[in-house]
C-alpha positions as CSV (number, residue, x, y, z in Angstrom):
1,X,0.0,0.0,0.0
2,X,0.9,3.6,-0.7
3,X,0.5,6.5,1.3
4,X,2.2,9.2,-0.4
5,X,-1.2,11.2,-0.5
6,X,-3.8,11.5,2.7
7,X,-6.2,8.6,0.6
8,X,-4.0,5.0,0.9
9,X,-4.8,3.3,-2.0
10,X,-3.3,-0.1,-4.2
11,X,-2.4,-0.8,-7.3
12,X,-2.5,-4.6,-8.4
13,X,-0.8,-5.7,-12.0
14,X,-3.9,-7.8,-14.2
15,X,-3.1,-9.7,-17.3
16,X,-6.9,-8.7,-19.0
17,X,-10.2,-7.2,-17.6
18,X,-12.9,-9.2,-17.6
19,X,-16.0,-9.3,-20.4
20,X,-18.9,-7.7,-19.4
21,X,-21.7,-9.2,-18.5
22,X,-24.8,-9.1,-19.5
23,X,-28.5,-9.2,-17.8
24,X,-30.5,-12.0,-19.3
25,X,-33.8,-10.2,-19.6
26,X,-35.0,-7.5,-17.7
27,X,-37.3,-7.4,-14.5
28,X,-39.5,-5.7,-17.2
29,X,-40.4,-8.7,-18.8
30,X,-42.9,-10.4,-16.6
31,X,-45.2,-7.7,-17.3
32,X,-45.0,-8.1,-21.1
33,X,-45.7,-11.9,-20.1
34,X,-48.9,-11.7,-18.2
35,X,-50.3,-8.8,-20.3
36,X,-49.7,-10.6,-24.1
37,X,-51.1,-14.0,-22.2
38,X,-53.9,-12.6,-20.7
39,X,-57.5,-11.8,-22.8
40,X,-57.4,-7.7,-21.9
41,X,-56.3,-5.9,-24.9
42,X,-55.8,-2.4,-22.8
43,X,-54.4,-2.1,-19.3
44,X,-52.9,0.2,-17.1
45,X,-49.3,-0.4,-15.6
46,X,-48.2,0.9,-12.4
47,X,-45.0,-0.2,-10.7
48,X,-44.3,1.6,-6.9
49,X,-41.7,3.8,-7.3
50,X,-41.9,4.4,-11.1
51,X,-43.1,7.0,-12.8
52,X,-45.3,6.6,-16.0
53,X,-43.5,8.0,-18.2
54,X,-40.2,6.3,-17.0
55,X,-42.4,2.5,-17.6
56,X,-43.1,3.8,-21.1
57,X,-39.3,3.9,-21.8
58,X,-38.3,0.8,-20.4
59,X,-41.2,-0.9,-21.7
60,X,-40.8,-0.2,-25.3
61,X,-37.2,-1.2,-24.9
62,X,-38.3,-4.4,-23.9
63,X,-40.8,-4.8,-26.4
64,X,-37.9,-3.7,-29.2
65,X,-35.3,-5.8,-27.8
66,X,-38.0,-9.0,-27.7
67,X,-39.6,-7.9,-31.4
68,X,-43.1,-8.4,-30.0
69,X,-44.9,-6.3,-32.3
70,X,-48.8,-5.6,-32.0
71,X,-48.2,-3.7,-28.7
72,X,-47.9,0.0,-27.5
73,X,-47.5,1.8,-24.5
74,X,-48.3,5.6,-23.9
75,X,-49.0,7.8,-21.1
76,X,-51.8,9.7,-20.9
77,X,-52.1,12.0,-17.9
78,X,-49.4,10.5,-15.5
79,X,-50.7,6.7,-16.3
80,X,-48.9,4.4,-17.8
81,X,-51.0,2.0,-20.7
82,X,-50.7,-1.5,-22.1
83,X,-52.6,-1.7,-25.7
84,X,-52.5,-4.4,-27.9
85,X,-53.1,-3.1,-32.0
């Protein structure tokens, strides 16, 4: 260890980094599950903490990512919706 400033602080030799890794999925997807399974063809999506506008995004990243076409989600004063078209 080095102390030649007030922080101490290491510095190890490596012979590569490591890949990245990436998230199977997304904690996203269990919504686009139940809603293209079930029979409702327009629902509402809340998730605590989320805003509507924030689902929207992530949603239709999902839905992109997956190629599920047929759905669309908007926002319409604050609320978050599920459509199938």
């Amino acid at each position: 260890m080095f102390a030649m400033s007030d922080m101490p602080y290491e510095l190890k030799p490596v012979s590569e980094k490591p890949s990245r890794r990436y998230r199977k999925g997304s904690k996203y997807d269990p919504i686009l599950d139940a809603f293209m399974s079930g029979r409702n063809s327009l629902v509402t999506v809340d998730v605590e903490g989320k805003e509507a506008n924030y689902l929207r995004t992530q949603l239709n990243k999902r839905i992109e990512a997956k190629n599920l076409s047929g759905l669309k989600v908007s926002v319409v004063n604050d609320t978050c919706y599920l459509e199938k078209v």
